[in-house]
C-alpha positions, -999 to +999 in steps of 0.1 A: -131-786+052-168-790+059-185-759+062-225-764+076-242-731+064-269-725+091-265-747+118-296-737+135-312-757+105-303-789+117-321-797+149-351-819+126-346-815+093-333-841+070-297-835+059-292-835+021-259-848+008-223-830+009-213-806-025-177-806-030-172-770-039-138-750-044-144-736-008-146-778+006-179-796+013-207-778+019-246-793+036-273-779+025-307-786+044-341-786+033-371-777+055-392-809+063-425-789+054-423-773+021-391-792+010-372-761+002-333-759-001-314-733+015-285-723-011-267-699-027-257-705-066-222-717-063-200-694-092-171-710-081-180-745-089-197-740-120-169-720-138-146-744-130-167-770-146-175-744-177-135-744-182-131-785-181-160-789-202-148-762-225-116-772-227-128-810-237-147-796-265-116-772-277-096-801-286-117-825-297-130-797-322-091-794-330-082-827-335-116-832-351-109-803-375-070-818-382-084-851-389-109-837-414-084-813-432-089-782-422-064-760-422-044-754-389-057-718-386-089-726-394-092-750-368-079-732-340-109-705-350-135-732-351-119-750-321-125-717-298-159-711-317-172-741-300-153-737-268-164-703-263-199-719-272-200-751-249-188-725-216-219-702-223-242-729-225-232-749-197-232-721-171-269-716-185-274-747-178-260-747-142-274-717-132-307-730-137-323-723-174-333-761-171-357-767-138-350-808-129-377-822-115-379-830-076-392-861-064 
């Protein structure tokens, strides 16, 4: 599905690319002028990639942890330590706390 959140922003103004979001594909436009983007943060998408990424570091922390010894309730605690730790700072991180520069 490709959803086109204000059409009337179309007529000359250059179309940025699609974002495949939970909800389909979604065009943003930015105005010509300023170079602004119209867009809303996208929750959706970014917990979904806090849970992938979180996940990832859960078990390589756990099969780190069983490689290195640890004991196997030790490593489950560690394993969600960093988990826990990796979703936190990755939504940060999508929601903005680091600006990217525009070119």
């Amino acid at each position: 599905m490709l959803t086109i959140k204000k059409p009337e922003c179309l007529k000359g103004i250059k179309l940025r690319s699609p974002t495949l979001t939970v909800k389909g594909f979604v065009v943003s436009c930015a105005d010509n002028a300023n170079g602004a983007v119209t867009r809303k943060f996208d929750w959706g998408n970014a917990l979904i990639d806090a849970v992938i990424t979180s996940g990832l570091t859960f078990f390589s922390t756990l099969g780190g942890g069983t490689v290195a010894g640890l004991s196997c309730i030790s490593g489950v605690e560690v394993a969600m330590v960093a988990a826990f730790t990796q979703f936190f700072v990755f939504l940060a991180l999508k929601r903005g706390i680091v600006q990217t520069k525009e070119t």
